[in-house]
Structure formats: C-alpha cells, structure tokens
TIPA-207915 format. One record per residue (C-alpha): residue in one letter; x, y, z. Coordinates in nm, 4 decimals. Example, Ala and Ser with C-alpha at 12.3 -4.5 7.8 and 13.67 -1.06 7.14 Angstrom:
residues 2
r=A, x=1.2300, y=-0.4500, z=0.7800
r=S, x=1.3670, y=-0.1060, z=0.7140
***
This chain:
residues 410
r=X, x=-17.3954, y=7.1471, z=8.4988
r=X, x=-17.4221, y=6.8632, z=8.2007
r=X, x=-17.6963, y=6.8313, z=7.9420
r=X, x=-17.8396, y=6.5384, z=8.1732
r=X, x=-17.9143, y=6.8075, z=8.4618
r=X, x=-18.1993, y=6.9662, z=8.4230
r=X, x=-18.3463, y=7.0580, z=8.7624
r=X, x=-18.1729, y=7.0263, z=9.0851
r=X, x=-18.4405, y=6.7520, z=9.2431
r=X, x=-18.3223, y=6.5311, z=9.0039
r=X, x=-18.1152, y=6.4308, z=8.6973
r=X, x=-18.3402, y=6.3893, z=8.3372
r=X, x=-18.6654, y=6.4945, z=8.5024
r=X, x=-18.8873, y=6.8313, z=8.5009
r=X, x=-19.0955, y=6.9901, z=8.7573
r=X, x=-19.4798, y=7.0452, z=8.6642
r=X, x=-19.7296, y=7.3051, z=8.8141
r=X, x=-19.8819, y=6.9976, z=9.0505
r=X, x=-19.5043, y=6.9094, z=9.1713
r=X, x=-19.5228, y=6.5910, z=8.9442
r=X, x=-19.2070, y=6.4556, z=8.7542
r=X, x=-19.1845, y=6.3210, z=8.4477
r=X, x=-18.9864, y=6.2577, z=8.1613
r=X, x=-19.1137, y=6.4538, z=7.8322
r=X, x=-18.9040, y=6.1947, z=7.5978
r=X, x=-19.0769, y=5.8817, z=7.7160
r=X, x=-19.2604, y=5.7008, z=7.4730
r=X, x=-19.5712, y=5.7985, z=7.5989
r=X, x=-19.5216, y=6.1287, z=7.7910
r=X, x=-19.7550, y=6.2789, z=8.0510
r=X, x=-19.9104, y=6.6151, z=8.0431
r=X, x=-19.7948, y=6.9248, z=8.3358
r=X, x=-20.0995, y=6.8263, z=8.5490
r=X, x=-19.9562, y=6.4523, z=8.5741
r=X, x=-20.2315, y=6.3242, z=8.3994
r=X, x=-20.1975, y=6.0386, z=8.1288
r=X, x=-20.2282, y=6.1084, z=7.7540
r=X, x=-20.5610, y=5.9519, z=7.6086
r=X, x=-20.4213, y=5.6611, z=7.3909
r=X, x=-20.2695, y=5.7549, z=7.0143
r=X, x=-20.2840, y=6.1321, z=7.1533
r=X, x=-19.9019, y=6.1623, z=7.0959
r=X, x=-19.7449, y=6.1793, z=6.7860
r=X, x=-19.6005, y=5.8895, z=6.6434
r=X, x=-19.3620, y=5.9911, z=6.4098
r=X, x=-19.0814, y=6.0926, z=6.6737
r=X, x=-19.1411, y=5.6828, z=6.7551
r=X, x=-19.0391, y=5.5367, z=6.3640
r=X, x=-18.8376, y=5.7889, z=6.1801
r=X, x=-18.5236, y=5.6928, z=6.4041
r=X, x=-18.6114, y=5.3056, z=6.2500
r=X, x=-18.6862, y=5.4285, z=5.9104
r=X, x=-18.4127, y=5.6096, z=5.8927
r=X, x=-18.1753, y=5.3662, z=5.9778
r=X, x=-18.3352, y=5.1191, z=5.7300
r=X, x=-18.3098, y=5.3519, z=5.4362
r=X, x=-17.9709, y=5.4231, z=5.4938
r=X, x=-17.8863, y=5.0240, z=5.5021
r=X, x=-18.0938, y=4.9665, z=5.2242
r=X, x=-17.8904, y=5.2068, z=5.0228
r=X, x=-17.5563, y=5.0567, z=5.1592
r=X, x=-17.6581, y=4.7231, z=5.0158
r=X, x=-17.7681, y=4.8533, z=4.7187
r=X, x=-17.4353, y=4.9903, z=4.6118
r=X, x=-17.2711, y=4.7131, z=4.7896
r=X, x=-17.4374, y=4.4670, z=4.5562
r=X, x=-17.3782, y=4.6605, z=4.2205
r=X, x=-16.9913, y=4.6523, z=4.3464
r=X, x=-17.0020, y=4.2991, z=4.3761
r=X, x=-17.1353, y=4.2160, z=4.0546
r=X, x=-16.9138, y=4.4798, z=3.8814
r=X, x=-17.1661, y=4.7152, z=3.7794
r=X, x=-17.1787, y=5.0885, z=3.9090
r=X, x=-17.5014, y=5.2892, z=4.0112
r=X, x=-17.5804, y=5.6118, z=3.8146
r=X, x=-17.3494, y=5.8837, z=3.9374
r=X, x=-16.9919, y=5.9942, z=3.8214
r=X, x=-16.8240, y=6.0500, z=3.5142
r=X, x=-16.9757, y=5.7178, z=3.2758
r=X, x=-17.3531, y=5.8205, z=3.3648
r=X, x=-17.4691, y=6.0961, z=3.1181
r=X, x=-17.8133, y=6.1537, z=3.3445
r=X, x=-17.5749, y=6.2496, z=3.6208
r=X, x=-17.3960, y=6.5154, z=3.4484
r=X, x=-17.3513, y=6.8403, z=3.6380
r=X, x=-17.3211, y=6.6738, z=3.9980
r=X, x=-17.0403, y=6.7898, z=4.1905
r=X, x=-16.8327, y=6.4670, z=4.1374
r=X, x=-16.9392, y=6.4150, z=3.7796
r=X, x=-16.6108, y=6.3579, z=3.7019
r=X, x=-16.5202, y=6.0884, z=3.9126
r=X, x=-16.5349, y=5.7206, z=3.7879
r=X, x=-16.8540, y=5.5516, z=3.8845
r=X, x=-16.7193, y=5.2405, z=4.0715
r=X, x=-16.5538, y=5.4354, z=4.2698
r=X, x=-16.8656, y=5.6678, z=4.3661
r=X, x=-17.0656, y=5.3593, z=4.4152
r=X, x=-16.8105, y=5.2151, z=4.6204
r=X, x=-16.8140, y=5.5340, z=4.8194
r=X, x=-17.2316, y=5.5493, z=4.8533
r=X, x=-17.1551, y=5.1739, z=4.9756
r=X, x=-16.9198, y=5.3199, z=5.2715
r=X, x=-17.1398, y=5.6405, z=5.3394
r=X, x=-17.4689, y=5.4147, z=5.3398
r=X, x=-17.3420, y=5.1639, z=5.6118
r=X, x=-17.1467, y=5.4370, z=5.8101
r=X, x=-17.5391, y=5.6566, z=5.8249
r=X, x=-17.7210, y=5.3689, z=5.9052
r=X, x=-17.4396, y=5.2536, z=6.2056
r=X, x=-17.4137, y=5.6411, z=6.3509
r=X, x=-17.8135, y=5.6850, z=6.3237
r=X, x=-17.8368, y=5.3052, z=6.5294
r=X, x=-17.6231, y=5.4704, z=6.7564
r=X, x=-17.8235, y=5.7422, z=6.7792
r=X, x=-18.1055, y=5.5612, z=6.8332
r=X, x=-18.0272, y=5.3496, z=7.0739
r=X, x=-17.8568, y=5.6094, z=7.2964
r=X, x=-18.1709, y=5.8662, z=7.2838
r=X, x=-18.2932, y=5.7022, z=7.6131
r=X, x=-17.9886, y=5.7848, z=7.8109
r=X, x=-17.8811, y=6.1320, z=7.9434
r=X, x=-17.5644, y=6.2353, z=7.7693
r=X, x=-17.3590, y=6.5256, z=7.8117
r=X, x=-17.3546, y=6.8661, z=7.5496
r=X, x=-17.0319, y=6.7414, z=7.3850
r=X, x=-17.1546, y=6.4036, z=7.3429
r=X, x=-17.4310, y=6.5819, z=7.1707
r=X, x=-17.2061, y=6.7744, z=7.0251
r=X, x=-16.9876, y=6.4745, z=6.8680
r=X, x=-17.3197, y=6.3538, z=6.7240
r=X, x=-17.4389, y=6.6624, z=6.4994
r=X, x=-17.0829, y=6.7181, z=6.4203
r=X, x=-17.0803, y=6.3246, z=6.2934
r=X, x=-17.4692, y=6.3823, z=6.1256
r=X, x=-17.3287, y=6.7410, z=5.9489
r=X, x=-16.9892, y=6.5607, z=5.8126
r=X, x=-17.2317, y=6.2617, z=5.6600
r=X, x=-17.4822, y=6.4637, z=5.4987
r=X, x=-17.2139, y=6.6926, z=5.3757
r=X, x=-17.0677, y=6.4122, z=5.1623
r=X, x=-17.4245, y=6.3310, z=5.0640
r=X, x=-17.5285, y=6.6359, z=4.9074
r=X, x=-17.2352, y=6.5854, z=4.6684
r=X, x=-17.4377, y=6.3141, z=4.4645
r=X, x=-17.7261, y=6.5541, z=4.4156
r=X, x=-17.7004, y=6.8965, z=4.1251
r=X, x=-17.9609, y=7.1004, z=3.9761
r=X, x=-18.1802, y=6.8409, z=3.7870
r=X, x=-18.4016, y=6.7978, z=4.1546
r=X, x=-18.4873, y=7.2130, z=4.1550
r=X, x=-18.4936, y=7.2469, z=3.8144
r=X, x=-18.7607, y=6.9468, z=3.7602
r=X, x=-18.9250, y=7.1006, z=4.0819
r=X, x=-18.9912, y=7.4116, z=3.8436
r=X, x=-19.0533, y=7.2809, z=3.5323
r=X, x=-19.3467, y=6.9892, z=3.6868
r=X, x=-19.6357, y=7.2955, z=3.6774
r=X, x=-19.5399, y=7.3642, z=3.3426
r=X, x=-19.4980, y=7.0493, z=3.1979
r=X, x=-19.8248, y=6.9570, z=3.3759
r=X, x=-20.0253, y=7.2244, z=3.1680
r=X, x=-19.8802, y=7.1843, z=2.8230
r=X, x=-19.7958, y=6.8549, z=2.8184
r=X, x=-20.1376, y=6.6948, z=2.6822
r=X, x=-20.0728, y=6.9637, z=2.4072
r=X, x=-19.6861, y=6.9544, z=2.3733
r=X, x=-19.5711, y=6.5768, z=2.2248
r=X, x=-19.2181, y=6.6626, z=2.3120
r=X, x=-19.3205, y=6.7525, z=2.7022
r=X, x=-19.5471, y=6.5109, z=2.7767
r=X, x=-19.1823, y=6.2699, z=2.7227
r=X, x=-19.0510, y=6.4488, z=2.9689
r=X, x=-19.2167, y=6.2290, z=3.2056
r=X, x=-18.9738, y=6.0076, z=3.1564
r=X, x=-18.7178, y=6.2378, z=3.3465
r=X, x=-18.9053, y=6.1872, z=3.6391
r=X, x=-18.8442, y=5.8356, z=3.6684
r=X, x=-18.4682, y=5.8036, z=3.5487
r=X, x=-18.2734, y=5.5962, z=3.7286
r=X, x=-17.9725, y=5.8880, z=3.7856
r=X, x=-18.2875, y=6.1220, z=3.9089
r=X, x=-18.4414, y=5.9039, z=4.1626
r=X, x=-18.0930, y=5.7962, z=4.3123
r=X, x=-18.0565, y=6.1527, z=4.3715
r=X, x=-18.4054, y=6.2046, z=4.4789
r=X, x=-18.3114, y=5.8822, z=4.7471
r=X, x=-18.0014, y=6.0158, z=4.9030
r=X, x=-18.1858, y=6.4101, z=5.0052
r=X, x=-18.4835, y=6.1512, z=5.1613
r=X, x=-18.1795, y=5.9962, z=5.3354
r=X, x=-18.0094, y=6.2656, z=5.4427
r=X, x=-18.3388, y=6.4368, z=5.5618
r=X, x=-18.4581, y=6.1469, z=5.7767
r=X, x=-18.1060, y=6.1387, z=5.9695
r=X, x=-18.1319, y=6.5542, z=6.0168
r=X, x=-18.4446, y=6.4219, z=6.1703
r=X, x=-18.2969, y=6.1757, z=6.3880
r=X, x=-18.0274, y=6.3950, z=6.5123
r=X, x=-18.2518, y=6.6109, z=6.6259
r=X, x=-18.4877, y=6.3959, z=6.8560
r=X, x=-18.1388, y=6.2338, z=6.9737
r=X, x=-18.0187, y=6.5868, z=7.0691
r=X, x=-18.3840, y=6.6355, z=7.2207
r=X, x=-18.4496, y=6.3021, z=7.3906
r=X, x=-18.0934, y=6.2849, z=7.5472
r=X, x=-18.0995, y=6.6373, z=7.6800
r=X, x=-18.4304, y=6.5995, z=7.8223
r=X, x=-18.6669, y=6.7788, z=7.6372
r=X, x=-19.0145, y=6.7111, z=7.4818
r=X, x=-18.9069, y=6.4855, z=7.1437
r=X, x=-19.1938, y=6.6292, z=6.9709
r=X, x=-19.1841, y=6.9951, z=7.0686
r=X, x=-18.8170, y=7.0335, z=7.1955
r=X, x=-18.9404, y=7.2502, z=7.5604
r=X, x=-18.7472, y=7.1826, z=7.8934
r=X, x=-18.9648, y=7.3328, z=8.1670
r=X, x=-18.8245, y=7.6635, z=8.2622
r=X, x=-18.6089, y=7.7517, z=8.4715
r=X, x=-18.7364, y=7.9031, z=8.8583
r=X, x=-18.5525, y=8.0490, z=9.1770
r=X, x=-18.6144, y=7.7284, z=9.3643
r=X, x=-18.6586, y=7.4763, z=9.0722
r=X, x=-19.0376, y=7.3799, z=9.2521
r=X, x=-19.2591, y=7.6727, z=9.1621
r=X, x=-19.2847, y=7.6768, z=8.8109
r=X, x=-19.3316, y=8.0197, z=8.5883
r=X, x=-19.6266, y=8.2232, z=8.6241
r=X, x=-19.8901, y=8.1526, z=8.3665
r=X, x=-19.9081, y=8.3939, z=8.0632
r=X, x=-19.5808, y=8.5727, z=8.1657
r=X, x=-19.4189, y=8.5374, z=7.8345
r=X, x=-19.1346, y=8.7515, z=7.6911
r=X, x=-19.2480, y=9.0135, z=7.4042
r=X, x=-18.9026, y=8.9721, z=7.2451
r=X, x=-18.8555, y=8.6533, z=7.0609
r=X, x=-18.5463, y=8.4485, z=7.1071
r=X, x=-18.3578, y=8.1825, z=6.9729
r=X, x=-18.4173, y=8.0986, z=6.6369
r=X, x=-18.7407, y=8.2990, z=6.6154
r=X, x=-18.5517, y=8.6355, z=6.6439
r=X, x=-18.3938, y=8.5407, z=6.3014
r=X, x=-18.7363, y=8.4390, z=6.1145
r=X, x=-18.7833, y=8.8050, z=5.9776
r=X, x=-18.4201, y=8.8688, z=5.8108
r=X, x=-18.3877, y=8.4695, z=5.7110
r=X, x=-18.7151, y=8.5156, z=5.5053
r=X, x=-18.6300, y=8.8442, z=5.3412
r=X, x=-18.3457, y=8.7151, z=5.2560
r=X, x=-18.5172, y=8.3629, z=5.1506
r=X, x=-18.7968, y=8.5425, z=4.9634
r=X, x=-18.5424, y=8.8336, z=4.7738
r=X, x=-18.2604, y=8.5319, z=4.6226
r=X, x=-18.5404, y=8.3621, z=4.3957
r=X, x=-18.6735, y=8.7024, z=4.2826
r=X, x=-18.3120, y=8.8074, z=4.1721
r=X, x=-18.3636, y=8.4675, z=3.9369
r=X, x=-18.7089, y=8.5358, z=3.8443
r=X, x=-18.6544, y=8.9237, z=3.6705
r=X, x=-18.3797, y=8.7830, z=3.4747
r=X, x=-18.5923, y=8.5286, z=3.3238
r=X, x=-18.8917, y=8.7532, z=3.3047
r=X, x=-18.6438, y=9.0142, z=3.1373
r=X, x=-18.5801, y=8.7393, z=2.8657
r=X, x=-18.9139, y=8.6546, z=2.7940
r=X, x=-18.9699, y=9.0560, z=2.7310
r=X, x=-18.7145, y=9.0012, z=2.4186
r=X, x=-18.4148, y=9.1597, z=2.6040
r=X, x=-18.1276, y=8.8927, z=2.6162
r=X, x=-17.9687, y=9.0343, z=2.9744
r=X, x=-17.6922, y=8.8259, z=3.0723
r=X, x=-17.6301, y=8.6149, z=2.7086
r=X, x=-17.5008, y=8.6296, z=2.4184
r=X, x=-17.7246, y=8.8123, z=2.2076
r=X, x=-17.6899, y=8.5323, z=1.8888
r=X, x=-17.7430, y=8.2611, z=2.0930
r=X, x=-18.0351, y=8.4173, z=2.2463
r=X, x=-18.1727, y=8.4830, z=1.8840
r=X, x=-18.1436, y=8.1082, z=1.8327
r=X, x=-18.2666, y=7.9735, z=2.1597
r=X, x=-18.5451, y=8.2447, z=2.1625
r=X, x=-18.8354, y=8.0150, z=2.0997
r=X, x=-18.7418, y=7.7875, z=2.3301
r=X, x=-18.6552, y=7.9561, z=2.6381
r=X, x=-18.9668, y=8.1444, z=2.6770
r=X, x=-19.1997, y=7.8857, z=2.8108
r=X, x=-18.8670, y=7.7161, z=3.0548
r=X, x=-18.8079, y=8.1055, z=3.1501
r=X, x=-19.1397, y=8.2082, z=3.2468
r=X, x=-19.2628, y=7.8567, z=3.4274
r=X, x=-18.8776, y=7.9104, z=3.6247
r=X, x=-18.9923, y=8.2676, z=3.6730
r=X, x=-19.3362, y=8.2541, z=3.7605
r=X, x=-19.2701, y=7.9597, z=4.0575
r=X, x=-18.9953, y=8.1570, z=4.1591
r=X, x=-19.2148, y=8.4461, z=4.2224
r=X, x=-19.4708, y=8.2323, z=4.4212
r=X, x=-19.1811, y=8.1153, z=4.6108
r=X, x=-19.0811, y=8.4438, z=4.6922
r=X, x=-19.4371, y=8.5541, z=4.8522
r=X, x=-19.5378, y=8.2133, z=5.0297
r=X, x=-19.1803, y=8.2573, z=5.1749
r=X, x=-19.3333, y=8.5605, z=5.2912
r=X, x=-19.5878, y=8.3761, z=5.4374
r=X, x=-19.3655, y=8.2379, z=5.6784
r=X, x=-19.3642, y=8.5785, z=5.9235
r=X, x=-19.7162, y=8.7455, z=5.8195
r=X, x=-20.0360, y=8.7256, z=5.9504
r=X, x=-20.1913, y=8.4836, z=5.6268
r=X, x=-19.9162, y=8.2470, z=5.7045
r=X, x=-20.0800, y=8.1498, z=5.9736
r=X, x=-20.4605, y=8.2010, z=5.9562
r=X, x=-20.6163, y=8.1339, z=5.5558
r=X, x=-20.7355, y=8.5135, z=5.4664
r=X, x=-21.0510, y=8.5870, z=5.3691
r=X, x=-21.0683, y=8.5680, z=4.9974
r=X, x=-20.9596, y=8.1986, z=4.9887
r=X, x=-21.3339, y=8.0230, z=4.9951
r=X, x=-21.3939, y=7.7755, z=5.2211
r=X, x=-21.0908, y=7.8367, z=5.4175
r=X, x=-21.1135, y=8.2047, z=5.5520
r=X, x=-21.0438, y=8.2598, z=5.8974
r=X, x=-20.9440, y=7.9058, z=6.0012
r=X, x=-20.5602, y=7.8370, z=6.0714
r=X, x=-20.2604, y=7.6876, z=5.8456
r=X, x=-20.1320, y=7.3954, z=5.9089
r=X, x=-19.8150, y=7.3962, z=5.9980
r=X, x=-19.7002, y=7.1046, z=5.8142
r=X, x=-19.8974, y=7.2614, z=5.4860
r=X, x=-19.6034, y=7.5275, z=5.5419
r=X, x=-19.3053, y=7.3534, z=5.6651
r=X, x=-19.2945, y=7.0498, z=5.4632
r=X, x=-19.3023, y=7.2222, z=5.1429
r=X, x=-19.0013, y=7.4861, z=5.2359
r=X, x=-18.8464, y=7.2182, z=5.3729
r=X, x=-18.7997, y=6.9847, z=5.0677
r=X, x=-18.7345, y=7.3375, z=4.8349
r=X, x=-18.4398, y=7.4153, z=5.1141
r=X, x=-18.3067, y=7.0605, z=5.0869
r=X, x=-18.3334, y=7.0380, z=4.7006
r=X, x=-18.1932, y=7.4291, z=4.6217
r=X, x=-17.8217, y=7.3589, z=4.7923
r=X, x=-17.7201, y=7.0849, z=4.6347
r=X, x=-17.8489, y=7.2926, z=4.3390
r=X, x=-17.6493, y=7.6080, z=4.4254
r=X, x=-17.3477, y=7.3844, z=4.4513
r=X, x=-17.3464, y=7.2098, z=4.1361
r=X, x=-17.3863, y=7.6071, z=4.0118
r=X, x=-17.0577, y=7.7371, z=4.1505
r=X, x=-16.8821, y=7.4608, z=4.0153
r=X, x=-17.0587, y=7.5208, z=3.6708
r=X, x=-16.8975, y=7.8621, z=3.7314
r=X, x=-16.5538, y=7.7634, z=3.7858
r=X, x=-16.4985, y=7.5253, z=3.5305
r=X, x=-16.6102, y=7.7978, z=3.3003
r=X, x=-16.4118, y=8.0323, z=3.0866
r=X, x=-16.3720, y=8.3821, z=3.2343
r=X, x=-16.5378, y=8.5340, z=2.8691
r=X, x=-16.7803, y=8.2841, z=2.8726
r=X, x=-16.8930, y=8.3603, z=3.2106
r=X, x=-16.9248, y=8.7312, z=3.1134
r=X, x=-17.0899, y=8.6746, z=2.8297
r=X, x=-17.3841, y=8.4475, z=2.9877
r=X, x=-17.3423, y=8.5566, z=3.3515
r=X, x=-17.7367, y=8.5852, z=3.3973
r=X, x=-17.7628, y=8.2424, z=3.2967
r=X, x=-17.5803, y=8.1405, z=3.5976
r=X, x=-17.5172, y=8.4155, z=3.8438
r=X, x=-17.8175, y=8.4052, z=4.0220
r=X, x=-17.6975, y=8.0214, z=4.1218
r=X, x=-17.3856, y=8.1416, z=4.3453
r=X, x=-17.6782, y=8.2748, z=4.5916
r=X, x=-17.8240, y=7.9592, z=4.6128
r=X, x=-17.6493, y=7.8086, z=4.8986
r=X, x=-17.7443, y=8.1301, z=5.0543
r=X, x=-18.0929, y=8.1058, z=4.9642
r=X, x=-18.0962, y=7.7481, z=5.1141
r=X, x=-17.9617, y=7.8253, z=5.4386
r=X, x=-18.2203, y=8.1294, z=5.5087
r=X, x=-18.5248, y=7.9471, z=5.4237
r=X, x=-18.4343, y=7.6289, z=5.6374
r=X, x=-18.3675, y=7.9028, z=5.9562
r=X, x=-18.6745, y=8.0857, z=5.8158
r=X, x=-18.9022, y=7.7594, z=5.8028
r=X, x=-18.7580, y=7.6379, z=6.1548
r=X, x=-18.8400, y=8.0215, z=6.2860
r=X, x=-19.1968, y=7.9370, z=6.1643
r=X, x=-19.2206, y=7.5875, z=6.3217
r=X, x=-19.0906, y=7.7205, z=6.6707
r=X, x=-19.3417, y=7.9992, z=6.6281
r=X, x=-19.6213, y=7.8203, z=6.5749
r=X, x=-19.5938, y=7.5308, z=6.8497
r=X, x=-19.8965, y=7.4917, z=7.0527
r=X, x=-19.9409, y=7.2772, z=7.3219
r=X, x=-19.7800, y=6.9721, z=7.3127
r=X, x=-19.9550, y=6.6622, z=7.2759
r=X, x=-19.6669, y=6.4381, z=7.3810
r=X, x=-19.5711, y=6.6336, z=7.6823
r=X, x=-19.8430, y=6.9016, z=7.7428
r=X, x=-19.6162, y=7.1861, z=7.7589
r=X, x=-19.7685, y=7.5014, z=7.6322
r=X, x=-19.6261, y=7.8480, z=7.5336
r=X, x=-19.8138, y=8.0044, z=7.8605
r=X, x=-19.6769, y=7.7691, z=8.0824
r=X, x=-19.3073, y=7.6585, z=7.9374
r=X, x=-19.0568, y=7.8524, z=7.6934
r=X, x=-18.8130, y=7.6323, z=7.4702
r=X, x=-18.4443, y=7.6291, z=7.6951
r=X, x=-18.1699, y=7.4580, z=7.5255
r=X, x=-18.0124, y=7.2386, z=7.7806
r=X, x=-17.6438, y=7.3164, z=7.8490
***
C-alpha cells in the first residue's frame, strides 16, 4: 500500500468516531465529530511558511544574482575578512556568490514544487526524493555559516551587562549588524523555513494533520476507530529517543563549560601556559559568560524530559503551576541546534588545518568543538521528542492523544 492509502474506504481520507471523512491537510480541517472549526481556530502558519519560504529563498537568489552582475561579490570566501573561519573561507568570493545565486534559485524552485504538490497524494519515495532533495540543499547551505552565530549567541548576555560600563564592548554592537554576520544569520532562516516546508509537504501529501502530523489509527475493519484512552505506556517513535538525545544534548556543552570554568580558576588546561599568562585578563570575562550559558543550556536541555519542562514549578512567581509553552521551549533549542552545527563544522576544520603540536598544546581550546555536530543532532531529536510529547489536541484537525496516535504513513 502507497503513502496515498490510508484507509481502505478510500484513498487520502480518515475515518472519525461519527463515521465522517475528512481530510486533516485541508486548509481548514474539520474536527473527529465532523463538526466545523470556529473561524481563525486553526493555525495559520502551516498556510504561509510554504510562501515565505519560497520568497526568501528567491530573494536571496537575486541578491547574489545582482552582485554577480555588477561584478561585486557578497561577504563570504576567501577576500571577506568578517567571514573568516567558514568552511569555504578559502574559496574566491565570486565564485561563492555565484554559487549562493545557483543554491538560492534551485531552494526556492524545489520548495514551489513542494508547495504546489502538498495537495496531491504522492507515494513514500516521492516523499522520499523530496527530503533527500531538501537534506542535499541545506547541506550546501550550512557551509556559508562558522562559529561567529554561537559564539555571538554566548557572548550577547555578557556584552549586554558590561557594555554600558565596558567602551570597548558596547562596539561590539557593531558585530551584530555586519554585513558577513547577517548573510550568515539569512541563509540558517533559509534553510530553517524549507526544513519547515518539507515537513508539511511530507505531512500534507501523506495524509496527515499539517499541523500535528496524526493519521487516524489503524482498526481491524478500518470503521470503528480505537477505544478512547487506550494509549500505549511505552513511547514510540521519536519520543522513545527524547531521554538519551537530551543527556547527551545537555552533557556536550558541560564538557565546554568546565574547561572554561577551569581557566577562569587560574589553571590554563588545554593551552599553552605563556600564552595563557598573556591572554589571562582577557579570557576571563569571554570564558565565564561561554561557561555560564553553557551551563544553563545544559539544565533547560534538561527541561526538555522533566516534569518543570512542562508545568512552571513553584518557586517561579506568577507562573507556578500553570503549563510551558511549547513554543517558549522549542523555538529556542531549535535556533541553538541550527546555529551549533555549522559551528561544530567550522571547528573540525579549525582542527585539521592545524599543526599536530599546536593542537596538543591548545587542545581545550578546541576539542570540545569536534562534539558539536553531535551536540546539534541530539538536541534537534531531543526538542522534536518534546514537541511530539507535548501535542494536545489539534486545532486544525481535532485529533487528540486519547483518540489518535501519530502513524507514519507507508
């Protein structure tokens, strides 16, 4: 059976508890009972991030498309200094902006195609083709991207407090806006926004919710749906690996934070011991702002499989007792996953450009970067355990975790 059949009464449809049909990716969805939803009910993002996202990506194209035109060459590669330490640093710029020209109009064409297929049933290795197409394209992305977006991540709380004391931090500011910066902060929006879009194509042209990603499950007869509150006590899918993804999520940035701390105690682990004399001064307030957000990192990574994750505890006032949003938690992991690979990445290559000695002789410095990638990959499964975990009832479709359980269509 193909991704467009879902029950055996009929191809792209779903049986409900009051023997309606419907279709959960319609654009404005009913609920199990076959009732309408009351108007602006539904979500409306799964509606324009497929447009925006196809927009961004053209807007990019012709942005690089112009500058090659007129002979100039957008920040990245070897002749930009603010770019320095990307992965293709080293690579003439017109040729990189020629390249972001290519890789703009090629995202913007595959998500159009995406977008305008969602509609249609298609079959898993059409589905298939697609996130293999979406993973090659945002693979190539994160090459324009290094360390400067985690690293400025860390150092904002910092520079925040000491700035209106500190002349020399408060221009740091200025870092925020460069141009080399906020081309790199433009291509992780643009390769978020088509993740996004691949996922309500996979979604919409399997048959499932958009929003919540349920098919109705399945029953003997495919009429009688699934008793009500007979739920499974083991997760499954991606929820079974929330617990090891965020140990592993929350133990990487603590590896980086005791080696800064350790520095900060006077004890130069991992460097040279002169330059660490030298430098002294001035790594102790970079070391313990990295250190310190680290650490937080660590424990609201935590947060994604305890209890206070999901309901504010008691001694935060005015909160206590009443549930997290789960955008408060996902959106935040989510742009730390997205920014800390390209980081990791840009790290390794640090690493391999560098002389064996040299490495030994500062290998705290930059050690804790070859986990990175790691690090990256078990928060995103971490935050996407939480997400699933925490879906309620759907207001696009009405399923609810009594009545349906998430089946990825084959």
């Amino acid at each position: 059976m193909d991704g467009s059949e879902l029950t055996a009464s009929s191809p792209g449809s779903t049986t409900t508890s009051a023997g309606h049909r419907h279709s959960p990716s319609g654009p404005a969805g009913s609920r199990p009972d076959g009732t309408a939803h009351p108007p602006g009910d539904a979500p409306r993002w799964s509606r324009w991030v497929p447009g925006l996202t196809v927009a961004w990506w053209l807007a990019g194209a012709v942005t690089a498309l112009v500058a090659v035109l007129t002979g100039r060459h957008l920040p990245v590669g070897a002749s930009t200094p603010d770019a320095a330490g990307t992965i293709v640093d080293s690579v003439p710029s017109d040729s990189l902006t020629a390249a972001l020209a290519t890789l703009g109009l090629f995202g913007a064409a595959h998500a159009a195609w995406m977008t305008s297929r969602a509609a249609r049933p298609t079959t898993r290795r059409v589905r298939a083709a697609a996130v293999t197409v979406s993973v090659l394209v945002a693979s190539l992305g994160v090459l324009f991207a290094d360390t400067s977006l985690l690293a400025r991540m860390g150092y904002l709380p910092v520079v925040l407090v000491r700035a209106p004391f500190d002349p020399e931090l408060a221009g740091a500011f200025e870092q925020y806006v460069a141009p080399a910066f906020l081309l790199q902060l433009g291509v992780l929006v643009a390769l978020t926004l088509l993740v996004v879009t691949t996922v309500l194509f996979v979604r919409r042209s399997s048959g499932a919710c958009a929003v919540c990603g349920r098919l109705d499950p399945p029953t003997r007869d495919h009429r009688v749906p699934a008793p009500v509150g007979k739920t499974s006590t083991t997760p499954s899918g991606i929820v079974a690996w929330g617990l090891p993804a965020a140990i592993v999520a929350a133990t990487i940035p603590c590896l980086y934070a005791v080696t800064r701390l350790i520095w900060v105690l006077g004890y130069p682990l991992g460097l040279d011991p002169e330059m660490y004399e030298q430098d002294a001064g001035k790594l102790v307030a970079p070391a313990v702002g990295l250190g310190l957000f680290a650490v937080v990192g660590a424990v609201l990574t935590l947060g994604l499989v305890q209890r206070w994750g999901e309901v504010f505890p008691r001694w935060v006032p005015g909160l206590a007792g009443r549930r997290v949003p789960v955008a408060l938690a996902v959106v935040p992991a989510t742009v730390v996953a997205v920014a800390i690979l390209p980081a990791g990445l840009s790290m390794i290559k640090g690493l391999l450009e560098m002389p064996p000695a040299e490495v030994l002789a500062s290998w705290a410095a930059f050690g804790p970067g070859v986990l990175w990638p790691l690090w990256s990959v078990a928060l995103g499964v971490a935050t996407a355990a939480y997400a699933t975990r925490r879906r309620g009832t759907c207001r696009l479709c009405g399923r609810s975790p009594s009545s349906a359980t998430h089946r990825v269509a084959r």
